[in-house]
PDB file with one MODEL, atoms N, CA, C and O in Angstrom:
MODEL        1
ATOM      1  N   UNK A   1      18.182 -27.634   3.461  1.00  0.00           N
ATOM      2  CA  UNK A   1      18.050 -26.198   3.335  1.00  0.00           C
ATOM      3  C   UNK A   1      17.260 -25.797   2.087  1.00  0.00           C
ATOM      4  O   UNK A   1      16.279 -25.053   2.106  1.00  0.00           O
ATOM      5  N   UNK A   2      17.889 -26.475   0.797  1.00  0.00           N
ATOM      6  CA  UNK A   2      16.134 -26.187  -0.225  1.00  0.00           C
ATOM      7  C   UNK A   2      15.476 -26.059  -0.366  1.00  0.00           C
ATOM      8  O   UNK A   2      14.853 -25.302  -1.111  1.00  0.00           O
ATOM      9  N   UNK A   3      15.122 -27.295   0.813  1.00  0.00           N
ATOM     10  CA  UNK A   3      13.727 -28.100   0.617  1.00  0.00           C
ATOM     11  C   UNK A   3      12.945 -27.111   1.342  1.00  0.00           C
ATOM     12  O   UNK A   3      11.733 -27.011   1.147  1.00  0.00           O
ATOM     13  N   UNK A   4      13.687 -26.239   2.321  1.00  0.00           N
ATOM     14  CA  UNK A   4      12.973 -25.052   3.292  1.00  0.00           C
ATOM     15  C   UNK A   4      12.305 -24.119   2.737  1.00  0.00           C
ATOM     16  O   UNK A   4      11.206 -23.595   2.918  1.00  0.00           O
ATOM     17  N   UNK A   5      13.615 -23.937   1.652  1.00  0.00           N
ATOM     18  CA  UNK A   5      13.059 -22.645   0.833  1.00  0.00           C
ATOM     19  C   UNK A   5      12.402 -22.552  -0.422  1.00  0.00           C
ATOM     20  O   UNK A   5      12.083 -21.535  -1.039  1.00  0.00           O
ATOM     21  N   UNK A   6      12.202 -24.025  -0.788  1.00  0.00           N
ATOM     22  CA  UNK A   6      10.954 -24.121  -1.864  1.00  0.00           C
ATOM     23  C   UNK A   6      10.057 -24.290  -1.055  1.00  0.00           C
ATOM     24  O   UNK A   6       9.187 -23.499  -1.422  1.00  0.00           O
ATOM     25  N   UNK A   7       9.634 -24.909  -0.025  1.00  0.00           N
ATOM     26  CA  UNK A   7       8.430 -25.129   1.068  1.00  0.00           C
ATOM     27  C   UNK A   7       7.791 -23.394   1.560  1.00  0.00           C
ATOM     28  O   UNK A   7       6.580 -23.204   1.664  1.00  0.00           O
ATOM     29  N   UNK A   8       8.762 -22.331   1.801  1.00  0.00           N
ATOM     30  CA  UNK A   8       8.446 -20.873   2.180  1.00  0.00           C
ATOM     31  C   UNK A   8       8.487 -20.033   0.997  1.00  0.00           C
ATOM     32  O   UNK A   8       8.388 -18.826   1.214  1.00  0.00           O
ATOM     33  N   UNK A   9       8.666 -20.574  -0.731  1.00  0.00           N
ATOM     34  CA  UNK A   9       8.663 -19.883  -1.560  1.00  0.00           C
ATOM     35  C   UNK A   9       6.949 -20.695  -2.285  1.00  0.00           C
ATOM     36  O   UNK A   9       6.270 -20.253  -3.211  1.00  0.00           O
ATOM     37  N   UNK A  10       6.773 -21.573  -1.696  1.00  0.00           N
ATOM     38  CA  UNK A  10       4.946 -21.761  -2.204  1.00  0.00           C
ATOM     39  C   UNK A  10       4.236 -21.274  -1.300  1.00  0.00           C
ATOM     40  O   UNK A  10       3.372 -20.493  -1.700  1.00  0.00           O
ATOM     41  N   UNK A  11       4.291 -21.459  -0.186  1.00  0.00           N
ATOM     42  CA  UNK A  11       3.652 -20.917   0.933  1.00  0.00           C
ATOM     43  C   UNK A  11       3.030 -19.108   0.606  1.00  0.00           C
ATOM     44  O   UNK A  11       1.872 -18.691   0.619  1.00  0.00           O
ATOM     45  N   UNK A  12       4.313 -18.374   0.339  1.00  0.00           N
ATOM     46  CA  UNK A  12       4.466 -16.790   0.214  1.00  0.00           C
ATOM     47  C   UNK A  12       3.334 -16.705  -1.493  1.00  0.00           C
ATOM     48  O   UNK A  12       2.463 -15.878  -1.763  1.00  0.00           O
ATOM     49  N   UNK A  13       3.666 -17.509  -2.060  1.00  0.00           N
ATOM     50  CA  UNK A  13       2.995 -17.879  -3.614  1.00  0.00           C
ATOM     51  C   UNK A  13       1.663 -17.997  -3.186  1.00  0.00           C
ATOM     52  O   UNK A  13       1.036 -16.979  -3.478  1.00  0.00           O
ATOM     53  N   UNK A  14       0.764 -19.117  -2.419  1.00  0.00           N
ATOM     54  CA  UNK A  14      -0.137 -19.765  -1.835  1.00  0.00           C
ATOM     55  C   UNK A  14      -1.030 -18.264  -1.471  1.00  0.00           C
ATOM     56  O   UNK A  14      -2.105 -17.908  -1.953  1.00  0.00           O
ATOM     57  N   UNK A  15      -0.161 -17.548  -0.444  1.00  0.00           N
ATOM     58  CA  UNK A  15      -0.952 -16.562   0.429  1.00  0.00           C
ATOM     59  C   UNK A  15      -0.836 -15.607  -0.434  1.00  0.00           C
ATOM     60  O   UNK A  15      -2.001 -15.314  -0.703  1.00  0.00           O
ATOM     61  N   UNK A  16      -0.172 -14.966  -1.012  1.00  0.00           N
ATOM     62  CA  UNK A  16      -0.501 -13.994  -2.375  1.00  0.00           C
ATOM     63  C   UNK A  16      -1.498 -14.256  -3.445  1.00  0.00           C
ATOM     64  O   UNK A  16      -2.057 -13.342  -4.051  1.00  0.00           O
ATOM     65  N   UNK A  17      -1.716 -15.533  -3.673  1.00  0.00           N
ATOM     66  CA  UNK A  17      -3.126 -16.008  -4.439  1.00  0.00           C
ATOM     67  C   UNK A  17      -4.184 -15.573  -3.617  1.00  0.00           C
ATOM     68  O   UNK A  17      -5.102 -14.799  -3.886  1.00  0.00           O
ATOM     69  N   UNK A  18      -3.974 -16.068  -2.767  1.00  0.00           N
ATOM     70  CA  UNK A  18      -4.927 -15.887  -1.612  1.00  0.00           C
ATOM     71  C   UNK A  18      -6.015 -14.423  -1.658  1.00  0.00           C
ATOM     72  O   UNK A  18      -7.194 -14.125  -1.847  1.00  0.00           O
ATOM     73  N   UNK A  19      -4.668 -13.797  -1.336  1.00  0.00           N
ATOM     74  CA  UNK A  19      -5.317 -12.446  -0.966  1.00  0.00           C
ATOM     75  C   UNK A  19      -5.461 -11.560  -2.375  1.00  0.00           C
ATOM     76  O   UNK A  19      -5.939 -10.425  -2.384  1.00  0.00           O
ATOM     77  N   UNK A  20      -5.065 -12.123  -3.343  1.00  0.00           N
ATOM     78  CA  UNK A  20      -5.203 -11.279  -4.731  1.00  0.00           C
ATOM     79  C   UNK A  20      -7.001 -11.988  -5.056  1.00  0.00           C
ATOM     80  O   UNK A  20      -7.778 -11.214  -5.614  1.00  0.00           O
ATOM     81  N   UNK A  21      -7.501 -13.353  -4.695  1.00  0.00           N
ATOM     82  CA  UNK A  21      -8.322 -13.871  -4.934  1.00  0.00           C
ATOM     83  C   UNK A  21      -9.695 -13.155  -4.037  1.00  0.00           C
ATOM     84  O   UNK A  21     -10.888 -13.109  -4.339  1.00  0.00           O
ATOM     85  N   UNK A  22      -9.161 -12.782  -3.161  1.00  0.00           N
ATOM     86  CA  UNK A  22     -10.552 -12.768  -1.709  1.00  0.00           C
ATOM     87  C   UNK A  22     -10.201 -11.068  -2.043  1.00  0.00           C
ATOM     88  O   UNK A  22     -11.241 -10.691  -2.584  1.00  0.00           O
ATOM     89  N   UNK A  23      -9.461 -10.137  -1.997  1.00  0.00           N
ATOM     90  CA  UNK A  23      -8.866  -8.846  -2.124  1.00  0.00           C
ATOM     91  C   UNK A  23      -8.748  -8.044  -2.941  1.00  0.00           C
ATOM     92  O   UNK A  23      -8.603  -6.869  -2.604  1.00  0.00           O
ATOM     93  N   UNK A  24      -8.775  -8.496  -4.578  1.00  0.00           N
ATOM     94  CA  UNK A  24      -8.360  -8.325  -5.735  1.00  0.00           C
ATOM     95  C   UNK A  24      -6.964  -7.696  -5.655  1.00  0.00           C
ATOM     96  O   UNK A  24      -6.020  -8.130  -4.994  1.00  0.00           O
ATOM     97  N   UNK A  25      -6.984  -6.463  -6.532  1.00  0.00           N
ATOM     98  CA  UNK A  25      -5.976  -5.691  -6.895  1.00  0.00           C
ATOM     99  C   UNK A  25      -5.225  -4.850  -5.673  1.00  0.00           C
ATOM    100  O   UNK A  25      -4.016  -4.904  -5.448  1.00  0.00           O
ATOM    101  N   UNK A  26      -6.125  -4.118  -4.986  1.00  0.00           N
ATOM    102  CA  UNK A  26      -5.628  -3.661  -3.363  1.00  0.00           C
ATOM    103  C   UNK A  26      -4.612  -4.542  -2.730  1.00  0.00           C
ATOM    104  O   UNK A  26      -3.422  -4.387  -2.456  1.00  0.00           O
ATOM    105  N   UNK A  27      -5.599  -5.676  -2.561  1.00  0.00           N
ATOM    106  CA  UNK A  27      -4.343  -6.536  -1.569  1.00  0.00           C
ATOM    107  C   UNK A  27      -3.277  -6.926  -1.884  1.00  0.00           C
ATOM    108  O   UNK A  27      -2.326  -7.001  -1.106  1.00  0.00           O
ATOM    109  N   UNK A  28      -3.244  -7.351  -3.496  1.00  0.00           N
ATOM    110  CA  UNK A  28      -1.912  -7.412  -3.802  1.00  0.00           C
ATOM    111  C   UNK A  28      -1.078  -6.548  -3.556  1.00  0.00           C
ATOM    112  O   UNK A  28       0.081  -6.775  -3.211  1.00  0.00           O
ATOM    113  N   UNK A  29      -1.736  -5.133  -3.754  1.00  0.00           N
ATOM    114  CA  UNK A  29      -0.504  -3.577  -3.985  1.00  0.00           C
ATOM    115  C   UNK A  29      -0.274  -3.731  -2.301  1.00  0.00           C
ATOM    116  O   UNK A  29       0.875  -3.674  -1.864  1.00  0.00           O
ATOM    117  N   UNK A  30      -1.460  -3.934  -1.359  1.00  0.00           N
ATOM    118  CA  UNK A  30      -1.428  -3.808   0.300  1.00  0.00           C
ATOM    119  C   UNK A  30       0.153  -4.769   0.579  1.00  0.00           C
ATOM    120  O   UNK A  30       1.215  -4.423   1.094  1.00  0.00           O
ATOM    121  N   UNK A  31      -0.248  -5.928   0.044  1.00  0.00           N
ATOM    122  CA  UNK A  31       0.435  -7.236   0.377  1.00  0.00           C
ATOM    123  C   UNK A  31       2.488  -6.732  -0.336  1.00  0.00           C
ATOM    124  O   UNK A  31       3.616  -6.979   0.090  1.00  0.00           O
ATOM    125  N   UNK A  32       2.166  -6.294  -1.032  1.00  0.00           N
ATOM    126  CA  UNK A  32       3.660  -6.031  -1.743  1.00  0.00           C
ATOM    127  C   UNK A  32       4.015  -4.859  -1.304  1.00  0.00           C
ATOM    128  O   UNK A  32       5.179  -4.885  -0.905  1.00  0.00           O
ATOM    129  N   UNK A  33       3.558  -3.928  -1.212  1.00  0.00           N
ATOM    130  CA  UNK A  33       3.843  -2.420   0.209  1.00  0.00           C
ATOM    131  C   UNK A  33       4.430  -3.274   1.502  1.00  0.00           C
ATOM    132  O   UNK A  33       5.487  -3.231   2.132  1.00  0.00           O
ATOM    133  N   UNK A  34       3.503  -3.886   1.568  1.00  0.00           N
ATOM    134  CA  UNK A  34       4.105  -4.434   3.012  1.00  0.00           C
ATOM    135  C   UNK A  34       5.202  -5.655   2.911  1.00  0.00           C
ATOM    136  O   UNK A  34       5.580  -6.033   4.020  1.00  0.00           O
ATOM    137  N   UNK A  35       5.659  -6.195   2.032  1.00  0.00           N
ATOM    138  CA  UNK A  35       6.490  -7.245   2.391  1.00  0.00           C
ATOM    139  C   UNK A  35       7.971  -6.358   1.713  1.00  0.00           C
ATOM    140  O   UNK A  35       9.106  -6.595   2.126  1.00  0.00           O
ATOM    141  N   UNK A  36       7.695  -5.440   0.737  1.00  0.00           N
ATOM    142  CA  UNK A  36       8.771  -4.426   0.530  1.00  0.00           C
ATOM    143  C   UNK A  36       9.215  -3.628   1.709  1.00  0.00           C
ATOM    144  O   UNK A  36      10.422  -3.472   1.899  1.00  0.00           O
ATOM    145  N   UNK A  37       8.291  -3.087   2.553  1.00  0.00           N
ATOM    146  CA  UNK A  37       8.429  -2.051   3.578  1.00  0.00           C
ATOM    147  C   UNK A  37       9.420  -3.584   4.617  1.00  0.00           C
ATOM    148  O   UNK A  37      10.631  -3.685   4.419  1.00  0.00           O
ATOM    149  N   UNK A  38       9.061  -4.097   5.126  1.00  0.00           N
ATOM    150  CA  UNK A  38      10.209  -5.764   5.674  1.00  0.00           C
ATOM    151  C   UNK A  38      11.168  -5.766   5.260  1.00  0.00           C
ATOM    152  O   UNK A  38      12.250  -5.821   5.846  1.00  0.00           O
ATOM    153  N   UNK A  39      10.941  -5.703   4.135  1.00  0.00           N
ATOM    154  CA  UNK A  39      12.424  -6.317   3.706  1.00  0.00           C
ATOM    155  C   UNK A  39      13.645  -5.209   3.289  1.00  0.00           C
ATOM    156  O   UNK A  39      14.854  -5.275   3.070  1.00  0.00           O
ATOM    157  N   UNK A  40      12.418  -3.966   3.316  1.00  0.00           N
ATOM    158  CA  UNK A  40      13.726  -3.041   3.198  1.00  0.00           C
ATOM    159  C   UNK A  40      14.029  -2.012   4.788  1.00  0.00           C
ATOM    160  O   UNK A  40      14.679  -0.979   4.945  1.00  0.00           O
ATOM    161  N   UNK A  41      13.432  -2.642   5.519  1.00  0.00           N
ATOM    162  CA  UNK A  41      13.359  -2.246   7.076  1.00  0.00           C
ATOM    163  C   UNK A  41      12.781  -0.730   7.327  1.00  0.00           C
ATOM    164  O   UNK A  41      13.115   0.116   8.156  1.00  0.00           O
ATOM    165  N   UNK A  42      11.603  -0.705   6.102  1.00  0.00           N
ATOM    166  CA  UNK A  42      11.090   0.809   5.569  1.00  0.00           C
ATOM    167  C   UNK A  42       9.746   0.592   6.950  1.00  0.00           C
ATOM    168  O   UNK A  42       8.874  -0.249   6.732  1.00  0.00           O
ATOM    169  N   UNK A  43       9.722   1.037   7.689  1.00  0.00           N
ATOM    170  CA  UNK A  43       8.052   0.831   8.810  1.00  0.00           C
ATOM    171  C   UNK A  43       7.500   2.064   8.133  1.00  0.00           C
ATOM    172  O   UNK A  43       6.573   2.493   8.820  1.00  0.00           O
ATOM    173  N   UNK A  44       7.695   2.778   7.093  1.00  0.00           N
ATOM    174  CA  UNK A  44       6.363   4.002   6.319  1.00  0.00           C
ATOM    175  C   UNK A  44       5.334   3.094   5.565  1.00  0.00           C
ATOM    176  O   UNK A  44       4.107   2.996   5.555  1.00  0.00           O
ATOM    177  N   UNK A  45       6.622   2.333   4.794  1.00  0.00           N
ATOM    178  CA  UNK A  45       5.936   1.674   3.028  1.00  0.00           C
ATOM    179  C   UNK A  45       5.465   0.118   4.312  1.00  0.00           C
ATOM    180  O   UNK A  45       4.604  -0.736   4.101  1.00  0.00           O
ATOM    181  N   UNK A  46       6.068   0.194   5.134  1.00  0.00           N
ATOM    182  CA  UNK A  46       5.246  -1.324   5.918  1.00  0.00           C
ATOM    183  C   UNK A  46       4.278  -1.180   6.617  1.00  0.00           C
ATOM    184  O   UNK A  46       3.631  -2.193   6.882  1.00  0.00           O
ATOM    185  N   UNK A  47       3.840   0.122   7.158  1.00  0.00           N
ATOM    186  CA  UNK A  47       3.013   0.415   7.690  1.00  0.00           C
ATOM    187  C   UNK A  47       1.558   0.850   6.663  1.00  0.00           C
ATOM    188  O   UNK A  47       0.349   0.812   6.889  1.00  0.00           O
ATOM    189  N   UNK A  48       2.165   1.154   5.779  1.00  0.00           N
ATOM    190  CA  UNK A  48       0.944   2.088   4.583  1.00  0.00           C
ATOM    191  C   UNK A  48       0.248   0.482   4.423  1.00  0.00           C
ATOM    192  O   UNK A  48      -0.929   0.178   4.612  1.00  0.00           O
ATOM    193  N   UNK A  49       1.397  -0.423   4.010  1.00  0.00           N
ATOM    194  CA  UNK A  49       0.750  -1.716   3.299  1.00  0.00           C
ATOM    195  C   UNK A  49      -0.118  -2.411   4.558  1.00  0.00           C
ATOM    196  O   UNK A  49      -1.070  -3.152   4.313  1.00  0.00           O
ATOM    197  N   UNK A  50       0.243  -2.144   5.734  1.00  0.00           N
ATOM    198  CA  UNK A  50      -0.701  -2.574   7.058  1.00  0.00           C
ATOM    199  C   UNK A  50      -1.572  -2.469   6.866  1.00  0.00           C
ATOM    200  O   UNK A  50      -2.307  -3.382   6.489  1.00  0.00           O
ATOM    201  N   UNK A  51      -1.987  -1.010   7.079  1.00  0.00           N
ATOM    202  CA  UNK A  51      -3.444  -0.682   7.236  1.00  0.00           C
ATOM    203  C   UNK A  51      -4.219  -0.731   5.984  1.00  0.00           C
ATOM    204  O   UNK A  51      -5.416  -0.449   6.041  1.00  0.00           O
ATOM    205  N   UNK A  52      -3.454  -1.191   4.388  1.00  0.00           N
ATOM    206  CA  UNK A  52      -4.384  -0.683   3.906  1.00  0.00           C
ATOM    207  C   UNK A  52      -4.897  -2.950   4.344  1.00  0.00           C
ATOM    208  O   UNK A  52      -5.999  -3.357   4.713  1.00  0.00           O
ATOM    209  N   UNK A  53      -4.126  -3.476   4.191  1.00  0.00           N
ATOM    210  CA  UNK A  53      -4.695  -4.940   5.063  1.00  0.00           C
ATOM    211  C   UNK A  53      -5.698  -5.209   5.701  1.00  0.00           C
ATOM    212  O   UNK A  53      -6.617  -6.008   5.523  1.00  0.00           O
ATOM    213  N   UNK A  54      -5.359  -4.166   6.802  1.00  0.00           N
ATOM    214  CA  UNK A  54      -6.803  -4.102   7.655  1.00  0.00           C
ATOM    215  C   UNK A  54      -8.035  -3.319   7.740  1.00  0.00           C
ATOM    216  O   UNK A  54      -9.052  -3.305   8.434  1.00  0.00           O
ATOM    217  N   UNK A  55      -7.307  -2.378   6.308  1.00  0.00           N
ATOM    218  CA  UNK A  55      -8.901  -1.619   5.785  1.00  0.00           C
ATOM    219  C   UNK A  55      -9.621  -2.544   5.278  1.00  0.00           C
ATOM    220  O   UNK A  55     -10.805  -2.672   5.588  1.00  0.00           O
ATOM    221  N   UNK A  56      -8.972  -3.372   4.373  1.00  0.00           N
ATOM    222  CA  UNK A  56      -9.425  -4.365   3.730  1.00  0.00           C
ATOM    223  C   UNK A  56     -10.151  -5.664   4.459  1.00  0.00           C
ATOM    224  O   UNK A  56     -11.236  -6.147   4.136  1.00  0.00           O
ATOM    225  N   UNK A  57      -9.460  -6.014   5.303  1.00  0.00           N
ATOM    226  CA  UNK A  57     -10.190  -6.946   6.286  1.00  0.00           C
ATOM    227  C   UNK A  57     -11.028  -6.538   6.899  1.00  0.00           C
ATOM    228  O   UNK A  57     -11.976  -7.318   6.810  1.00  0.00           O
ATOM    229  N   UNK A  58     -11.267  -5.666   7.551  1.00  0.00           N
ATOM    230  CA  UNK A  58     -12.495  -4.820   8.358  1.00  0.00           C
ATOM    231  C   UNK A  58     -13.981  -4.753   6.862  1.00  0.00           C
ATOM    232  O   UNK A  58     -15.193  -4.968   6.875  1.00  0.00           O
ATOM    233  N   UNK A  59     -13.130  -4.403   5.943  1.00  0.00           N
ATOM    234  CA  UNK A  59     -14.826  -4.080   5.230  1.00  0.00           C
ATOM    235  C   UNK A  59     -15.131  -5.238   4.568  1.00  0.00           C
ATOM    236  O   UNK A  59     -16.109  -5.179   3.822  1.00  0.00           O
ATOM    237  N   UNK A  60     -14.599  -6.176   4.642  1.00  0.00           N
ATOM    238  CA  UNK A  60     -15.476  -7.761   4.425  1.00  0.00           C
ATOM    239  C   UNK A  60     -15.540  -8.375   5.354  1.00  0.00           C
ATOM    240  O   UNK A  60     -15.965  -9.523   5.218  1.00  0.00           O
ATOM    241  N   UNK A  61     -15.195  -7.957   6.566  1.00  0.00           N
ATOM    242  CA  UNK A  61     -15.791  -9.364   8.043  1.00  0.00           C
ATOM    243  C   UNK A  61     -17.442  -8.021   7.903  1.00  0.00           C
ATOM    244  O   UNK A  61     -18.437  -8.189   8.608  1.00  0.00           O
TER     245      UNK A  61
ENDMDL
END
């Protein structure tokens, strides 16, 4: 059971580099709107952090 949750606590680490790297500052605020809006079963603050995701993805493809 640890080993799960150090394996899904680099992973969540991994993809937050990620998108702070390719995204800057937006995606982080996008990325933390949205995993707050989850976890607090908020679909406003999960939805705001959505789209601003896929504003973001749309204007770099």
């Amino acid at each position: 059971m640890p080993l799960i949750a150090v394996v899904v606590a680099a992973l969540a680490i991994g993809f937050e580099q990620l998108v702070q790297w390719k995204y800057g500052p937006m995606g982080i605020i996008a990325f933390v709107a949205l995993s707050i809006g989850i976890k607090a079963k908020n679909t406003m603050i999960s939805g705001v952090g959505a789209v601003i995701l896929v504003m973001l993805l749309a204007q770099s493809g």
